[in-house]
CHARMM-style PDB file with segment names, atoms N, HN, CA, C and O in Angstrom:
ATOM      1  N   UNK     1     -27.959  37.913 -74.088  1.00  0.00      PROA
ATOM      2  CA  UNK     1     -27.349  39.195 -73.846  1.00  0.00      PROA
ATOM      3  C   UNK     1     -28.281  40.281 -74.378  1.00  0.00      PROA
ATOM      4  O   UNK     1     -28.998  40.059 -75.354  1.00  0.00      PROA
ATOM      5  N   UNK     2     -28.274  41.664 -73.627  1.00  0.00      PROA
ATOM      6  HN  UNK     2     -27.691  41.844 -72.834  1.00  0.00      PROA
ATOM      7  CA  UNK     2     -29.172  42.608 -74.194  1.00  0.00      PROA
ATOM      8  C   UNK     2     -28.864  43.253 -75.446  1.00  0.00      PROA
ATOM      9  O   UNK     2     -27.716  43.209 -75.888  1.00  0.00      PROA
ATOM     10  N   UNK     3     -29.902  43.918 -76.125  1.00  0.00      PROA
ATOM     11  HN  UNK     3     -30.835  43.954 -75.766  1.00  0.00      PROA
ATOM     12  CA  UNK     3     -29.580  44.165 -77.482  1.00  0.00      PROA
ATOM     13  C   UNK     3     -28.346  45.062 -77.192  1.00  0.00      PROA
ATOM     14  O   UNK     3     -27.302  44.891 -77.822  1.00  0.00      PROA
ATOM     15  N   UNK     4     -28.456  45.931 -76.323  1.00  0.00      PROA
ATOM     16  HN  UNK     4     -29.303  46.069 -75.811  1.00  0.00      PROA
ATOM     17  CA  UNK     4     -28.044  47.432 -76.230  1.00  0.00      PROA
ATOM     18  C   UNK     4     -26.452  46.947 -75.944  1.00  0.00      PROA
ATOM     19  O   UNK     4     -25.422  47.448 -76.394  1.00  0.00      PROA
ATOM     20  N   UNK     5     -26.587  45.990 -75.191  1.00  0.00      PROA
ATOM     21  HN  UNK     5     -27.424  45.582 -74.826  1.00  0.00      PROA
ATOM     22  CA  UNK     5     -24.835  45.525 -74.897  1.00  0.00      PROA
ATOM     23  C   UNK     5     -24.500  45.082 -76.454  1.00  0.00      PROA
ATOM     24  O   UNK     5     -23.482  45.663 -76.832  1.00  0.00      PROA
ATOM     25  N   UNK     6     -24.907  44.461 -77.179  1.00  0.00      PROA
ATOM     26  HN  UNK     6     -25.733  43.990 -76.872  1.00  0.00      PROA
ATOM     27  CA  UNK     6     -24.260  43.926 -78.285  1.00  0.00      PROA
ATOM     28  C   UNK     6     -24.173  44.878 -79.365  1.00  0.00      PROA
ATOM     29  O   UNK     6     -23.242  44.734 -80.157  1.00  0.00      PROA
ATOM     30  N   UNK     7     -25.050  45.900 -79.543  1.00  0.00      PROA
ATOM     31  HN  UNK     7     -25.807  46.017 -78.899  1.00  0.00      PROA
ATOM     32  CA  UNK     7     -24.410  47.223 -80.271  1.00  0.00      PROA
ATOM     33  C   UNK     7     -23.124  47.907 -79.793  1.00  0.00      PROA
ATOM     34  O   UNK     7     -22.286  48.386 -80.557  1.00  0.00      PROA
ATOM     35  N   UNK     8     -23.031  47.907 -78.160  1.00  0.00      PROA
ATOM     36  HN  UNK     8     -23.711  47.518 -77.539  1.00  0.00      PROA
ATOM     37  CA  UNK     8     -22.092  48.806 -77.812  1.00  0.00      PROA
ATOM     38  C   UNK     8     -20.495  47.914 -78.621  1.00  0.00      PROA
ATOM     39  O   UNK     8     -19.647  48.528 -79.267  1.00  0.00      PROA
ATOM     40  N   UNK     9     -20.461  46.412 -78.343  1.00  0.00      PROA
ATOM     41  HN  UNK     9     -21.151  45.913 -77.818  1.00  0.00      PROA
ATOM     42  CA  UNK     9     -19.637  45.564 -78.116  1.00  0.00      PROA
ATOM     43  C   UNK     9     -18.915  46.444 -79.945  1.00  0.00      PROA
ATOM     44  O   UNK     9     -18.011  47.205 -80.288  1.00  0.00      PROA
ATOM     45  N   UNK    10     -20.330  45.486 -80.732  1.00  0.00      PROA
ATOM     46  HN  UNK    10     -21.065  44.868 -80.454  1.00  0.00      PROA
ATOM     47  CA  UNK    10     -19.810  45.557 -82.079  1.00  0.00      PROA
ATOM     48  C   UNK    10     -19.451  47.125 -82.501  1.00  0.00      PROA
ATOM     49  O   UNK    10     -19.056  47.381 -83.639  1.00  0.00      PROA
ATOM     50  N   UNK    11     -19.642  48.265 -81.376  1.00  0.00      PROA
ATOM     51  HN  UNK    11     -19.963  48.057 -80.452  1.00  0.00      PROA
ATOM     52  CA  UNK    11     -19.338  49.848 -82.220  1.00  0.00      PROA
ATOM     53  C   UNK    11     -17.985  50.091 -81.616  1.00  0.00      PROA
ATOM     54  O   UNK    11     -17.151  50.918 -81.985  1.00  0.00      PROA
ATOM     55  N   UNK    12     -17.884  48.968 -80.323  1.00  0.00      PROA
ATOM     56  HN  UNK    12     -18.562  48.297 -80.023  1.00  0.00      PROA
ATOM     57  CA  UNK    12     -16.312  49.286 -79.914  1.00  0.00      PROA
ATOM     58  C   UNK    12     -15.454  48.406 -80.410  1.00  0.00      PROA
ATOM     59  O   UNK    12     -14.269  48.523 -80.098  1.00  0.00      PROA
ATOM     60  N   UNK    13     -15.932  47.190 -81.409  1.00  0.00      PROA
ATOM     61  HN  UNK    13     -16.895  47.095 -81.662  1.00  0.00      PROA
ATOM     62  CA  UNK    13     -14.695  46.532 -82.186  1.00  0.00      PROA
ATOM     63  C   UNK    13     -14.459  47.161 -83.669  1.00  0.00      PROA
ATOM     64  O   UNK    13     -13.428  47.092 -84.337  1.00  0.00      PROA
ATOM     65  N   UNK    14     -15.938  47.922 -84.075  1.00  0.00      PROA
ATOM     66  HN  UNK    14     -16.776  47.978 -83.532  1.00  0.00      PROA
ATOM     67  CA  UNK    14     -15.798  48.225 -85.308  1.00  0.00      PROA
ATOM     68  C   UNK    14     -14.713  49.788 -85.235  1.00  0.00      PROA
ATOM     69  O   UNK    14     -14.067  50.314 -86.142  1.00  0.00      PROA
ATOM     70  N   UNK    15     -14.836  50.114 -84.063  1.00  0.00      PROA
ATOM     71  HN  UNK    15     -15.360  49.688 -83.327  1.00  0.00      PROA
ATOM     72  CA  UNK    15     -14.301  51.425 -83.813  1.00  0.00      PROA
ATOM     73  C   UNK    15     -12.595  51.079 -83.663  1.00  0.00      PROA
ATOM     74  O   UNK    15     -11.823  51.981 -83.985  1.00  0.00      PROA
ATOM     75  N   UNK    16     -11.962  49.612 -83.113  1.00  0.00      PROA
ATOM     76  HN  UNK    16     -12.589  48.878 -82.851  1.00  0.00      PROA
ATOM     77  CA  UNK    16     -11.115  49.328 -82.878  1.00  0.00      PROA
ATOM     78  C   UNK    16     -10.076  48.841 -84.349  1.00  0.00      PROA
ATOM     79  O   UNK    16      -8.872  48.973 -84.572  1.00  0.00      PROA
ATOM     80  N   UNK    17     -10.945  48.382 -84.962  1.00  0.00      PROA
ATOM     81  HN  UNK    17     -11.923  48.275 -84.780  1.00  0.00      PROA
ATOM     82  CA  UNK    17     -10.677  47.980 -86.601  1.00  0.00      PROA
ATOM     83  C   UNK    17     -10.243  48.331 -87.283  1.00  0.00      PROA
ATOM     84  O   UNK    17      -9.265  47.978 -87.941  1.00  0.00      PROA
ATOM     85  N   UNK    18     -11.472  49.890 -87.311  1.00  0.00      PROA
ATOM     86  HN  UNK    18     -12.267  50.177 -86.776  1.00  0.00      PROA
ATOM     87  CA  UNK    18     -11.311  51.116 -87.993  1.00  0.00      PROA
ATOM     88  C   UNK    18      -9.998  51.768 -87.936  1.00  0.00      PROA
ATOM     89  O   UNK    18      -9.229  52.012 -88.866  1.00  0.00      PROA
ATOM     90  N   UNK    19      -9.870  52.014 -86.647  1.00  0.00      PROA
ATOM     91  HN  UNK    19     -10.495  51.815 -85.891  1.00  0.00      PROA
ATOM     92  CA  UNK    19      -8.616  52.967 -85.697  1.00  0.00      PROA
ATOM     93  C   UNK    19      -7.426  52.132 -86.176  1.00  0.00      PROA
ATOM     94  O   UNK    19      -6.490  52.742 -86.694  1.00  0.00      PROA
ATOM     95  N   UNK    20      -7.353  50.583 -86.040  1.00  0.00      PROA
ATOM     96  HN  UNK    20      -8.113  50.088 -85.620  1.00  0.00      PROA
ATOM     97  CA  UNK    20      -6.264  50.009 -86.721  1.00  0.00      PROA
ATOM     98  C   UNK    20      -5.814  49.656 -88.094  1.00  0.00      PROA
ATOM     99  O   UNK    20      -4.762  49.255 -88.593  1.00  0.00      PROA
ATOM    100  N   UNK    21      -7.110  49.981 -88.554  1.00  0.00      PROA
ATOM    101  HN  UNK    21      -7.964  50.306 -88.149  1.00  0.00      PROA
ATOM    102  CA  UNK    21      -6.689  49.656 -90.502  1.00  0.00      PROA
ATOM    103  C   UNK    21      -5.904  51.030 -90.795  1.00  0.00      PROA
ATOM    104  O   UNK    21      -4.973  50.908 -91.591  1.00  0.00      PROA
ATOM    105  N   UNK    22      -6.073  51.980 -90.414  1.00  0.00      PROA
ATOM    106  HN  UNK    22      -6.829  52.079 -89.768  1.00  0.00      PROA
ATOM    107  CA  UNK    22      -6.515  53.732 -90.656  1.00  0.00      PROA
ATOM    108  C   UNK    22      -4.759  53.479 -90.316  1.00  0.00      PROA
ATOM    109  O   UNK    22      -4.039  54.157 -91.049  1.00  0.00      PROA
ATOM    110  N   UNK    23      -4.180  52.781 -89.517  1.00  0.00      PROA
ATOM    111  HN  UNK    23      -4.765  52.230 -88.922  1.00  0.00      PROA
ATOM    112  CA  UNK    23      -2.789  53.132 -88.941  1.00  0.00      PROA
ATOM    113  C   UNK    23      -1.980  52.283 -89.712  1.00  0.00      PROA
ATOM    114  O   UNK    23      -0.858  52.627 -90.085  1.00  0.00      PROA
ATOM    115  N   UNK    24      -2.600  50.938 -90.035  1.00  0.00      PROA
ATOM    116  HN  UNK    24      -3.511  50.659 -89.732  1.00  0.00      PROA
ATOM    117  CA  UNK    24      -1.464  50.685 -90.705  1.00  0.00      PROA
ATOM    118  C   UNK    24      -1.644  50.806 -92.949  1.00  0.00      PROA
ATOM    119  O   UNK    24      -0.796  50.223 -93.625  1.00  0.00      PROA
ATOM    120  N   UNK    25      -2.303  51.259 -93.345  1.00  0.00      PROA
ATOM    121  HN  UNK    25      -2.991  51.733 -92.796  1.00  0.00      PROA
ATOM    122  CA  UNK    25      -2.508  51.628 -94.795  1.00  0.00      PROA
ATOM    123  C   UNK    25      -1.901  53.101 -94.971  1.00  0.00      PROA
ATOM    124  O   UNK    25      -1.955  53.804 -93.962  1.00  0.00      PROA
ATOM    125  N   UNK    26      -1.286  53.701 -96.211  1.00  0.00      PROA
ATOM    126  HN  UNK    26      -1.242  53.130 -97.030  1.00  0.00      PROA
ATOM    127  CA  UNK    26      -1.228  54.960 -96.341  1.00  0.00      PROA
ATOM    128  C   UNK    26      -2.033  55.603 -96.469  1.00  0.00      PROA
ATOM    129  O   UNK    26      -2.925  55.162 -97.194  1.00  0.00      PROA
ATOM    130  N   UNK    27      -2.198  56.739 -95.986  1.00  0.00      PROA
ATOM    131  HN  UNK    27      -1.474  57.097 -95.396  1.00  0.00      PROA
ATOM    132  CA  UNK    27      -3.671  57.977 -96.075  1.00  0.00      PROA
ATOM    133  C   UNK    27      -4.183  58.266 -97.000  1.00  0.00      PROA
ATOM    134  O   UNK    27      -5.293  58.798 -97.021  1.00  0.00      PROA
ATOM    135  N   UNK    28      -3.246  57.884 -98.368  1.00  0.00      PROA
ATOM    136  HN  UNK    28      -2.344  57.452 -98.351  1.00  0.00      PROA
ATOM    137  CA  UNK    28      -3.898  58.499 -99.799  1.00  0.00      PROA
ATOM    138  C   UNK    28      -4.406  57.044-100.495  1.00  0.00      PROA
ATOM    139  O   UNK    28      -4.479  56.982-101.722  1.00  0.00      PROA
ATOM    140  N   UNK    29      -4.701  56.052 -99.782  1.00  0.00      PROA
ATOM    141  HN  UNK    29      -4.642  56.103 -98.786  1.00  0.00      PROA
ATOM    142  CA  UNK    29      -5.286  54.963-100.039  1.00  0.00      PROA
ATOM    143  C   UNK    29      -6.919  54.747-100.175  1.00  0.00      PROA
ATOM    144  O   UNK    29      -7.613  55.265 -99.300  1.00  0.00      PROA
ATOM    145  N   UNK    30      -7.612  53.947-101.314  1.00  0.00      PROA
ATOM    146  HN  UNK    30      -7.048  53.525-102.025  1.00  0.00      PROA
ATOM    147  CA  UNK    30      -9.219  54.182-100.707  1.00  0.00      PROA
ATOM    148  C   UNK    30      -9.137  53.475 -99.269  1.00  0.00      PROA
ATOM    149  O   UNK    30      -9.683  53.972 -98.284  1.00  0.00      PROA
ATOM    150  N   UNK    31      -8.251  52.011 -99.216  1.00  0.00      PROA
ATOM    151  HN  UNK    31      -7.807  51.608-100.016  1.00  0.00      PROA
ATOM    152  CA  UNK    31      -8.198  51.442 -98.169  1.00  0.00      PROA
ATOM    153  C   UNK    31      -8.203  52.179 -96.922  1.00  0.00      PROA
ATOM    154  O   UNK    31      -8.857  51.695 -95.999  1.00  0.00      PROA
ATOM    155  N   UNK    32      -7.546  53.333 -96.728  1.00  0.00      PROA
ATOM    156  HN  UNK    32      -7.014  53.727 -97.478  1.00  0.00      PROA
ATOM    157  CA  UNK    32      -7.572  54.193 -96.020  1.00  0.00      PROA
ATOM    158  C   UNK    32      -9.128  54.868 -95.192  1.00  0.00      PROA
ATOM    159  O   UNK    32      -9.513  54.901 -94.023  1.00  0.00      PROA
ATOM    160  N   UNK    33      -9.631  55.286 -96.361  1.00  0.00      PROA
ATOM    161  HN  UNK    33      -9.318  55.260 -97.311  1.00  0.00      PROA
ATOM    162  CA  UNK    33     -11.280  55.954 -96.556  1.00  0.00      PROA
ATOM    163  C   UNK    33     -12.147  54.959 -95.899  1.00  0.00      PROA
ATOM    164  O   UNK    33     -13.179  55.234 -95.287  1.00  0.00      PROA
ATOM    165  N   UNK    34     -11.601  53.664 -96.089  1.00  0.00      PROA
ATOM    166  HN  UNK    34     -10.762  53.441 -96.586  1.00  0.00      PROA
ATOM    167  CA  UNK    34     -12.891  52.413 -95.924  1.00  0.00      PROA
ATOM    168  C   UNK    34     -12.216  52.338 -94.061  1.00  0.00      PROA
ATOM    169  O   UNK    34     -12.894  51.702 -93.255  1.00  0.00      PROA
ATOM    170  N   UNK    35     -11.284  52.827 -93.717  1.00  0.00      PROA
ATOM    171  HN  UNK    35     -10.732  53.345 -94.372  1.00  0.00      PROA
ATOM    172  CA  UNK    35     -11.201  51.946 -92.328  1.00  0.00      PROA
ATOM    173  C   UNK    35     -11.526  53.034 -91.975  1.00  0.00      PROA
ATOM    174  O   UNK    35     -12.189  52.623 -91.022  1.00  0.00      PROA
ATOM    175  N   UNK    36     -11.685  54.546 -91.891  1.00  0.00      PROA
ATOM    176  HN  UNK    36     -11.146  54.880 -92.664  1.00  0.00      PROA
ATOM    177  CA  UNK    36     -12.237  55.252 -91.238  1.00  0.00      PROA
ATOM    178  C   UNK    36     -13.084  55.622 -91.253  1.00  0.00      PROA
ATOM    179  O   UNK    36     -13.472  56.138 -90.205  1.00  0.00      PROA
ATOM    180  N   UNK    37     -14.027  55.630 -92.494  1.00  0.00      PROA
ATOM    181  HN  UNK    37     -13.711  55.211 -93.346  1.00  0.00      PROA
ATOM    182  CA  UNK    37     -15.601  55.029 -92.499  1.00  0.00      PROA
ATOM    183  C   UNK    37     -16.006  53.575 -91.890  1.00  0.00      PROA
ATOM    184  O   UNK    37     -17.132  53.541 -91.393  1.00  0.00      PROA
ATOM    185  N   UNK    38     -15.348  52.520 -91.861  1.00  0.00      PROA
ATOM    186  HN  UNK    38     -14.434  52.547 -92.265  1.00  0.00      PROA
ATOM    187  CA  UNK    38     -15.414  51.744 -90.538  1.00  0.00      PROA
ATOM    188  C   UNK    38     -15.470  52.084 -88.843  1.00  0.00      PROA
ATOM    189  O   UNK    38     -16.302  51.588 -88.083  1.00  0.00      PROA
ATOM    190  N   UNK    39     -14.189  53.223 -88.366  1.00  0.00      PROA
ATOM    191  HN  UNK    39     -13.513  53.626 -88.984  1.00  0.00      PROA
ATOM    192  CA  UNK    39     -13.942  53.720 -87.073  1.00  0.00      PROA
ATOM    193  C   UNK    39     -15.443  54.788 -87.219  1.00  0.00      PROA
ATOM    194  O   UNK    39     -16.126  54.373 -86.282  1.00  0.00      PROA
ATOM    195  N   UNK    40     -16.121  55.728 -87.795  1.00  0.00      PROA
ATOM    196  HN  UNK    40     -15.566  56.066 -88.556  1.00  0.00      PROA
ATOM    197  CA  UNK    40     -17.030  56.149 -87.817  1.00  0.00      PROA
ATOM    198  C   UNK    40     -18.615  55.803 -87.617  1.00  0.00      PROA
ATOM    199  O   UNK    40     -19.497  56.364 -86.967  1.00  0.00      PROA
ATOM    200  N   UNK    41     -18.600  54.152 -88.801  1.00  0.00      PROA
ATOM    201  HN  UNK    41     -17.883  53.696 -89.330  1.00  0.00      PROA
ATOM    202  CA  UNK    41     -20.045  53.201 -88.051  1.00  0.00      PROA
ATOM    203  C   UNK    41     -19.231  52.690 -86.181  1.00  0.00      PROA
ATOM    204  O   UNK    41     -19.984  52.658 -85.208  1.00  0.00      PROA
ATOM    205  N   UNK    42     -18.451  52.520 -86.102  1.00  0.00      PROA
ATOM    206  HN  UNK    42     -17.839  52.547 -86.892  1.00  0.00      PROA
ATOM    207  CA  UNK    42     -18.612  52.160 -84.788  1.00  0.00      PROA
ATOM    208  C   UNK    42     -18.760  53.186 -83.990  1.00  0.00      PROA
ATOM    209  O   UNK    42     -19.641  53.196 -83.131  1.00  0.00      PROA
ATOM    210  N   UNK    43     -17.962  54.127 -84.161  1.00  0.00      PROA
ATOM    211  HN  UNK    43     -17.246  54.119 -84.860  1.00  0.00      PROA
ATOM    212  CA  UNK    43     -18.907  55.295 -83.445  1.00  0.00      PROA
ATOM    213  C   UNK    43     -19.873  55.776 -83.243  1.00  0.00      PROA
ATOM    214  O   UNK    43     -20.134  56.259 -82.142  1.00  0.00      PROA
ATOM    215  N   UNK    44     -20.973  55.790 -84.592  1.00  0.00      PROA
ATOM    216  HN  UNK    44     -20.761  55.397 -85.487  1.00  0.00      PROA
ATOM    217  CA  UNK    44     -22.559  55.852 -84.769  1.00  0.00      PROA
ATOM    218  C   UNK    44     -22.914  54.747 -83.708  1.00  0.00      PROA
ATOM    219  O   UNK    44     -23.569  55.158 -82.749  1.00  0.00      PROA
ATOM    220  N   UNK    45     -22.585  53.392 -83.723  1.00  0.00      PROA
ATOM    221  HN  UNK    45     -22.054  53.058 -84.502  1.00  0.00      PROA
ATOM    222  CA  UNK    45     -23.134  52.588 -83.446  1.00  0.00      PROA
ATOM    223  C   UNK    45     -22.765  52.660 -81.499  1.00  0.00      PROA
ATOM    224  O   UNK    45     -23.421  52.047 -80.657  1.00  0.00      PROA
ATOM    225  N   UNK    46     -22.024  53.226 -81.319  1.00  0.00      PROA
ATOM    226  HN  UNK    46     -21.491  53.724 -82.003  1.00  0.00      PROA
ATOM    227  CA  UNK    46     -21.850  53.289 -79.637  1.00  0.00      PROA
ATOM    228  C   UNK    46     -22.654  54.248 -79.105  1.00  0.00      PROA
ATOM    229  O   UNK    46     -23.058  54.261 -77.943  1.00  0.00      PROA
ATOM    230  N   UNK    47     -22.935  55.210 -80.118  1.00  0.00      PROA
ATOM    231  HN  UNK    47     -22.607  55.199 -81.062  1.00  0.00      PROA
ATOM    232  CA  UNK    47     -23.639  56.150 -79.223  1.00  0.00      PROA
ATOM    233  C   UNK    47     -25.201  55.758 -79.346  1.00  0.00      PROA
ATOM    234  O   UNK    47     -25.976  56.165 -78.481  1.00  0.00      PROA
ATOM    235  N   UNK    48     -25.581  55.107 -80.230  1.00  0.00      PROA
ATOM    236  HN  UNK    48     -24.952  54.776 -80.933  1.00  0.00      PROA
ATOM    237  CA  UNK    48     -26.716  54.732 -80.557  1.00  0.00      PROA
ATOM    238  C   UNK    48     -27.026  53.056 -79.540  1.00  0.00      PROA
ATOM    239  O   UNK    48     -28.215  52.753 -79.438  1.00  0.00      PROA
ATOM    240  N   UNK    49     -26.120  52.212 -78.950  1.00  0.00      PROA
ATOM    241  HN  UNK    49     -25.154  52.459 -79.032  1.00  0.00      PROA
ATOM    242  CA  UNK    49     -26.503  51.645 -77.807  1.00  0.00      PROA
ATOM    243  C   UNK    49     -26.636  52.493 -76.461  1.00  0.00      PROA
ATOM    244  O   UNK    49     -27.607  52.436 -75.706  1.00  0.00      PROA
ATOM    245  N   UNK    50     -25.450  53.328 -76.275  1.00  0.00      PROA
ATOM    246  HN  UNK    50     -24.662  53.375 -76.888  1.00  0.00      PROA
ATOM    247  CA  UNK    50     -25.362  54.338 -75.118  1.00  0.00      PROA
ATOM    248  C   UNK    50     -26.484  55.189 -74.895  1.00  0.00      PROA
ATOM    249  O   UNK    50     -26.951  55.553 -73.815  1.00  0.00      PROA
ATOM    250  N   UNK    51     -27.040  55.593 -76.619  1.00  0.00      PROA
ATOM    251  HN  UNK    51     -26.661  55.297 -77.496  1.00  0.00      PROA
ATOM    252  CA  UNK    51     -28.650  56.501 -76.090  1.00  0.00      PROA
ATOM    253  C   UNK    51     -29.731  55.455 -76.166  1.00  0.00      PROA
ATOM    254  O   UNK    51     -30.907  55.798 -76.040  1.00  0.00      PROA
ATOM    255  N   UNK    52     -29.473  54.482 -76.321  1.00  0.00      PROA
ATOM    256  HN  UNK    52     -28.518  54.203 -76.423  1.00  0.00      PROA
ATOM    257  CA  UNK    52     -31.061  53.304 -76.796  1.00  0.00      PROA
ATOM    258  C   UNK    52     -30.964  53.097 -74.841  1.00  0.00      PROA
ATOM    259  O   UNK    52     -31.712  52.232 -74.384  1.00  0.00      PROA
ATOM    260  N   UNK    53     -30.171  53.795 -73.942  1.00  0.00      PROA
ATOM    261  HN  UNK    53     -29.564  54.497 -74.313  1.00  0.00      PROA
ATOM    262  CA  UNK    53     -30.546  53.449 -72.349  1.00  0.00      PROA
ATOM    263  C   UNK    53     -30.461  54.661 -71.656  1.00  0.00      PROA
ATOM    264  O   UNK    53     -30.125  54.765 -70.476  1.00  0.00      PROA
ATOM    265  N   UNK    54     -30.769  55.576 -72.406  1.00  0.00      PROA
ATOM    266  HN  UNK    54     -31.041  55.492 -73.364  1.00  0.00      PROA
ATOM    267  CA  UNK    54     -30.960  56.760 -71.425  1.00  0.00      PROA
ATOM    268  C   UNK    54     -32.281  57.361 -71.783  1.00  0.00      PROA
ATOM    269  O   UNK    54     -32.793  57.448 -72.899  1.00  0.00      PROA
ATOM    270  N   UNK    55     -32.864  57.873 -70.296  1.00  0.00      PROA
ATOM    271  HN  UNK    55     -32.448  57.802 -69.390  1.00  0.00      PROA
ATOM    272  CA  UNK    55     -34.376  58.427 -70.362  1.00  0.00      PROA
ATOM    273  C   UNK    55     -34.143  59.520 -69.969  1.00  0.00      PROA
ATOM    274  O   UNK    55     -33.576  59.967 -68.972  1.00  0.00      PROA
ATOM    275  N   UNK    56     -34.707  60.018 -70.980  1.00  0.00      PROA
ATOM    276  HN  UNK    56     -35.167  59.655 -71.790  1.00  0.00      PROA
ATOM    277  CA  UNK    56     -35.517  61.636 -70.846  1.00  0.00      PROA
ATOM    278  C   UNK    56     -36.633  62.256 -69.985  1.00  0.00      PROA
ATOM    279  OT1 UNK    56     -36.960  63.431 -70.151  1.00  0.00      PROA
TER     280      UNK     56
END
C-alpha cells in the first residue's frame, strides 16, 4: 500500500479516536486534553498525506 494512503488511513482513525474519547470523558479531565490532542495529530496527519499528493 502507498505511503500516502497509510498516513491518510491512520489521521482518519486517530481523528476518529480522538473525536470519540473527547465525547465520552468530562472536559475538565487531562483525559480529555489527551483525546483532543489525539483528534488534532490526526488531523496534522491527513492533511500532511492529502498534501504529500498534490503538485504545485
Amino acid at each position: 500500500m502507498e505511503r500516502f494512503v497509510q498516513i491518510i488511513v491512520a489521521g482518519g482513525l486517530a481523528l476518529v479516536a480522538g473525536l470519540w474519547g473527547s465525547q465520552i470523558v468530562a472536559p475538565s479531565s487531562q483525559a480529555w486534553l489527551g483525546s483532543v490532542a489525539v483528534a488534532l495529530v490526526g488531523v496534522a496527519a491527513l492533511v500532511v498525506g492529502i498534501n504529500s499528493q498534490i503538485e504545485y
